[in-house]
C-alpha positions as CSV (number, residue, x, y, z in Angstrom):
1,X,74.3,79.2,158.3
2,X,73.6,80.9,155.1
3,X,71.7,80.8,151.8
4,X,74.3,81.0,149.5
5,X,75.3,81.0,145.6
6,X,78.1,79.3,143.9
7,X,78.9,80.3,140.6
8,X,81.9,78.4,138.6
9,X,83.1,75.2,139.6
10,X,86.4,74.6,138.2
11,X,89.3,73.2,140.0
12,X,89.2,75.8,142.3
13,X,85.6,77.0,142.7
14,X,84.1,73.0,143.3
15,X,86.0,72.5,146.3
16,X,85.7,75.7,147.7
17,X,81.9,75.6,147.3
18,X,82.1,72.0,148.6
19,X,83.8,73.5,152.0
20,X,81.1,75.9,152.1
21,X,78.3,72.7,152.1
22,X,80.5,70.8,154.7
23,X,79.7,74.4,157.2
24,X,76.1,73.5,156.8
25,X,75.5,76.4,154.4
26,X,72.4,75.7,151.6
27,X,74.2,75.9,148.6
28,X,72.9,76.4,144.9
29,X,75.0,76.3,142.3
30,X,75.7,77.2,138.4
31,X,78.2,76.1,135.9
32,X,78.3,77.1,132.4
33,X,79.0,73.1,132.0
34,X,75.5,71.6,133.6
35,X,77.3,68.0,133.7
36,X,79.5,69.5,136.2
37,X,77.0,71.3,138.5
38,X,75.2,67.7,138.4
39,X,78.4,66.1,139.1
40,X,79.1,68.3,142.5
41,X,75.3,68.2,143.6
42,X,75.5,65.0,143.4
43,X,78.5,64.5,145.6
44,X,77.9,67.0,147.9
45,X,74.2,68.2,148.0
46,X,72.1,71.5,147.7
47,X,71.2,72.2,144.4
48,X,71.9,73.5,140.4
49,X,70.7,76.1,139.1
50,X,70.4,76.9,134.6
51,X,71.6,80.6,135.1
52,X,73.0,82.5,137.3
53,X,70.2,84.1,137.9
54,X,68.6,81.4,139.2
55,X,71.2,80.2,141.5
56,X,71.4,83.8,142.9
57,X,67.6,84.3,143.5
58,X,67.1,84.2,147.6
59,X,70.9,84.0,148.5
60,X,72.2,85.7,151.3
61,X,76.0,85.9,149.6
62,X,76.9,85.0,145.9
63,X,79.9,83.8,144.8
64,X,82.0,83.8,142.0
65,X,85.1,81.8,140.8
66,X,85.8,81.9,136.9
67,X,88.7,82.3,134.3
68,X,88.5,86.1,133.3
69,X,87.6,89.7,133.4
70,X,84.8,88.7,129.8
71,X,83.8,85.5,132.0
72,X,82.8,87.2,135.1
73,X,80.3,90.4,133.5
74,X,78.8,87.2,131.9
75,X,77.9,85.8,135.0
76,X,77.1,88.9,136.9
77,X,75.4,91.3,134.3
78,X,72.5,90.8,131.5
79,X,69.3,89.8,132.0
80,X,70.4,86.0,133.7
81,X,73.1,87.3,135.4
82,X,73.0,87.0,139.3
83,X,72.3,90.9,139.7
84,X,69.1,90.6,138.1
85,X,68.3,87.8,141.3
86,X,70.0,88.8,143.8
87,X,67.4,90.7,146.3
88,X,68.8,94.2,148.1
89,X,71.0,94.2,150.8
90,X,73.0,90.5,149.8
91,X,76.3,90.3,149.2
92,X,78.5,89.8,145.9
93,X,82.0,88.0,146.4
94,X,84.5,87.9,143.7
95,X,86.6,85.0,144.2
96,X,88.1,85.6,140.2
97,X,91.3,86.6,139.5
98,X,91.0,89.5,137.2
99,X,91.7,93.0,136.8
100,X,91.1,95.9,139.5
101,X,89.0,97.9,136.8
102,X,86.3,95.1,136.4
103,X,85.8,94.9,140.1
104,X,84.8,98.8,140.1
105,X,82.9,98.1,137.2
106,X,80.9,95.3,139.1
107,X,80.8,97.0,142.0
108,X,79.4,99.9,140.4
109,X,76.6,97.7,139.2
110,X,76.4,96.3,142.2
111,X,74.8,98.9,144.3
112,X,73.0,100.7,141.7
113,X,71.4,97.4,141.9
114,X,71.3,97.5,146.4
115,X,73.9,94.7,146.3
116,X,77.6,94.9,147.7
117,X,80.6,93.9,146.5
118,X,83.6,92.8,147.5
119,X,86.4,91.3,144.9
120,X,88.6,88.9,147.3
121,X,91.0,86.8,144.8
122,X,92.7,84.0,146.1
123,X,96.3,82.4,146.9
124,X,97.2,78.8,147.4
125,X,96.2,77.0,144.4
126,X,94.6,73.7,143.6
127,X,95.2,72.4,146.9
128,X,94.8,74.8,149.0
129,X,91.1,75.2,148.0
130,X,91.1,71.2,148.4
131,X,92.0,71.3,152.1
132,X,90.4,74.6,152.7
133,X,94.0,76.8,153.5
134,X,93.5,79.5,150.6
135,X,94.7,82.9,151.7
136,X,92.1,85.5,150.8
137,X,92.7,89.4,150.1
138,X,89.7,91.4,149.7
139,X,88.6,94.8,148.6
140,X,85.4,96.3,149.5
141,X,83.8,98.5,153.0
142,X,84.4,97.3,156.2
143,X,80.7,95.8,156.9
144,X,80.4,94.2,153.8
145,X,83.6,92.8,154.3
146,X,82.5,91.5,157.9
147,X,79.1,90.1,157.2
148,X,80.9,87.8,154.0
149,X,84.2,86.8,156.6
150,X,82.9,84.2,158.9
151,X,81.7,82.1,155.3
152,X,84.8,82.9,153.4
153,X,86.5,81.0,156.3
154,X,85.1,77.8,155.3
155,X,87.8,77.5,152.8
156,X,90.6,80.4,154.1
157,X,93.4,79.6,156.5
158,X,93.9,83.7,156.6
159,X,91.5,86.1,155.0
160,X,91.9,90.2,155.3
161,X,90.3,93.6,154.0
162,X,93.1,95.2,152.2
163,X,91.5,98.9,151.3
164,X,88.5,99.8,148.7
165,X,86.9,97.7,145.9
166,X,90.0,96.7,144.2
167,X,91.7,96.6,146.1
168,X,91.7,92.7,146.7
169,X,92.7,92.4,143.2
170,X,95.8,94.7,143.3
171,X,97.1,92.9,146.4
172,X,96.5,89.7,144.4
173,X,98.9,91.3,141.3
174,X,102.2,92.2,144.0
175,X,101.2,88.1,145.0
176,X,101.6,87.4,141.5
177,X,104.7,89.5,140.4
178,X,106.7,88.2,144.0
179,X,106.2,84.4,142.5
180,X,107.1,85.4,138.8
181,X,110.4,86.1,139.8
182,X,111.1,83.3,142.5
183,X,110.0,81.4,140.0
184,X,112.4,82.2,137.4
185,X,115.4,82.5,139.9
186,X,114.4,78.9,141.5
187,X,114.9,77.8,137.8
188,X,118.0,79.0,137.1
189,X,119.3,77.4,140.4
190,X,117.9,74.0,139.6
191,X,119.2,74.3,136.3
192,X,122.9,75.5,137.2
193,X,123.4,73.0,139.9
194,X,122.7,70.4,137.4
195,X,125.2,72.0,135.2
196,X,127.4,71.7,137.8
197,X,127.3,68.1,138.6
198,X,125.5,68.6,141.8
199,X,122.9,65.9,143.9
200,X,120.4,69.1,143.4
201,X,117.8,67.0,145.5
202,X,121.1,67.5,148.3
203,X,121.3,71.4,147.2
204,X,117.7,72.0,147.4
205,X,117.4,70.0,151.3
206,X,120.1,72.3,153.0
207,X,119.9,75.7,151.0
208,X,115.9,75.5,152.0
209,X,116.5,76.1,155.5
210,X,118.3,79.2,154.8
211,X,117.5,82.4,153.4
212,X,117.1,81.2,149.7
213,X,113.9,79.0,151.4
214,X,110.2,79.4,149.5
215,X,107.4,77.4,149.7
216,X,107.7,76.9,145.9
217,X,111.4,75.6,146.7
218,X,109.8,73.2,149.4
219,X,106.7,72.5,147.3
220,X,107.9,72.5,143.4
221,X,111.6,72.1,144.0
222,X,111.7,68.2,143.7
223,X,109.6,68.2,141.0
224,X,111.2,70.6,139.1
225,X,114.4,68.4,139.1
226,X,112.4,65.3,138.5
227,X,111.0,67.8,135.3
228,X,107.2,66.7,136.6
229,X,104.9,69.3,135.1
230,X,101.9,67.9,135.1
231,X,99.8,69.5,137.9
232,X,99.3,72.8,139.6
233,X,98.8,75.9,138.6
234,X,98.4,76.5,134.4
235,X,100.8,78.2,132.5
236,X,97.8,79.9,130.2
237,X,96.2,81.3,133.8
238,X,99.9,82.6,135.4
239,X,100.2,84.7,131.7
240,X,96.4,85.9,132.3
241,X,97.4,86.9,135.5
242,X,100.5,88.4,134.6
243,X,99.4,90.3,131.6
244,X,96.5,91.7,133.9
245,X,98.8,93.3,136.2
246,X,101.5,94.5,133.6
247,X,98.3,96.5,132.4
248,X,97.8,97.9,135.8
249,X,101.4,98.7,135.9
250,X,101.6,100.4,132.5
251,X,98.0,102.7,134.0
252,X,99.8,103.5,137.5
253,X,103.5,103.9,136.5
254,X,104.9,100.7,138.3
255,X,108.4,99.6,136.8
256,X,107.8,95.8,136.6
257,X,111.0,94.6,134.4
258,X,111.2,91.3,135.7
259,X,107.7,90.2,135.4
260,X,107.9,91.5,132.1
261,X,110.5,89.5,131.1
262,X,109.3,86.2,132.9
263,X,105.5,87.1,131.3
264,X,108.1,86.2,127.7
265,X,109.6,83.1,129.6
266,X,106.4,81.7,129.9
267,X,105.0,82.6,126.6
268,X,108.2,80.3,125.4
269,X,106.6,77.6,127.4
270,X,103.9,77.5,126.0
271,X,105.4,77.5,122.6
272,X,106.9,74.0,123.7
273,X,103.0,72.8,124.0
274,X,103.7,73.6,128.2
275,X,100.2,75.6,128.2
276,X,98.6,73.6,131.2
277,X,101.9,72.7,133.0
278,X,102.3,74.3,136.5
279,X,104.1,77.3,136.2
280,X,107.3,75.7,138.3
281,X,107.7,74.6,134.4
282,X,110.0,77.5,133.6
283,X,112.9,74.9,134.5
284,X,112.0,73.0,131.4
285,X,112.9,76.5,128.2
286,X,116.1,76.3,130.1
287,X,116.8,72.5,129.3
288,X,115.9,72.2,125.8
């Protein structure tokens, strides 16, 4: 069991860090909101720190879970970020979605600094960090990657080292652009066999066992139809994530004309005041 550092505990990053006290790991953790820090110590032991600094001072492995590329240099870099604690040879894990360039940039930092890096987004949402099944890609070198593995597992159901530093991050973009578009096309299919005077609930129960089968079908499909919304993953984090990687697409030369256009679909979403519904919310521009 490990010393460890949790740093952002927001619906995703308090129950992962809670998984990671449940292991019998020491836990310390920061939040820009102290209330909340309180909140989780309270619930599930170790301790809070005021900085990140402070939480990372003496950990073994520091991690990170917040909203964007800005966020996360605020929490690593500057005089109380948890590079100025952490002592040589421990280990910086980037559980952030955010852009490949800012986990170079960190990881740059990082060893100039006798810390190493890896940037290891994650997949599953809300509830898979509540049940501890997130899928985990990570970039970073190999022995990093094993010394931080066996702790990642407390909240991963599969976990892997997919190249360099960055690479974790661009693995996490091609997760992102693949549900862009299911998305979208589940939409349309909801919305057209409503049109058409069909028991969509019936539709959605036998074309699920065939080739048009997703786990958003099985997991967003009845809501969708029931036009349920409030839950899941945000509208305002699926556009961060998709303008992050339209970026990386417009810097390596990727043609990405479908994300593009569903990174607009969503945008009208949010027009409609959708900003926090999940993202299955796409359904609801087409029923206005």
């Amino acid at each position: 069991m490990a010393k460890v550092a949790f740093l952002g505990l927001g619906v995703m990053g308090a129950p992962m860090a809670g998984h990671l006290a449940k292991k019998g790991h020491s836990v310390t953790v920061y939040n820009r909101t102290a209330a909340k820090a309180e909140a989780w110590v309270a619930a599930n032991g170790g301790a809070h720190a005021p900085t990140p600094r402070a939480a990372a001072e003496g950990a073994e492995i520091v991690f990170a879970c917040v909203g964007n590329d800005d966020d996360l240099r605020g929490v690593v870099l500057g005089p109380d970020g948890a590079l100025a604690g952490m002592k040589p040879g421990a280990i910086f894990v980037d559980h952030t979605t955010a852009s490949a360039e800012v986990a170079r940039e960190l990881a740059e930092a990082a060893t100039e600094a006798g810390v190493g890096f890896v940037d290891a987004p994650v997949s599953g949402g809300q509830a898979g960090a509540e049940n501890g099944v997130l899928t985990v890609m990570c970039g970073g070198e190999q022995a990093t990657y094993d010394t931080v593995e066996g702790a990642i597992g407390a909240y991963a159901r599969a976990c892997r080292l997919m190249g360099p530093v960055g690479s974790g991050q661009l693995t996490k973009m091609v997760n992102q652009i693949c549900i862009a578009g299911l998305v979208q096309g589940l939409s349309e299919g909801v919305h057209f066999a409503k049109k058409a005077g069909l028991d969509v609930e019936a539709v959605l129960s036998v074309i699920s066992k065939g080739a048009a089968g997703s786990w958003q079908m099985e997991n967003r499909g009845a809501t969708m139809n029931a036009g349920k919304f409030d839950f899941g993953f945000a509208v305002d984090w699926m556009r961060k994530d998709l303008g992050i990687l339209l970026d990386e697409a417009r810097r390596n030369g990727a043609k990405l004309p479908v994300s593009a256009l569903v990174d607009q679909f969503y945008a009208e979403v949010q027009a409609m005041g959708g900003n926090r519904w999940d993202t299955s919310s796409l359904v609801a521009r087409l029923e206005r």
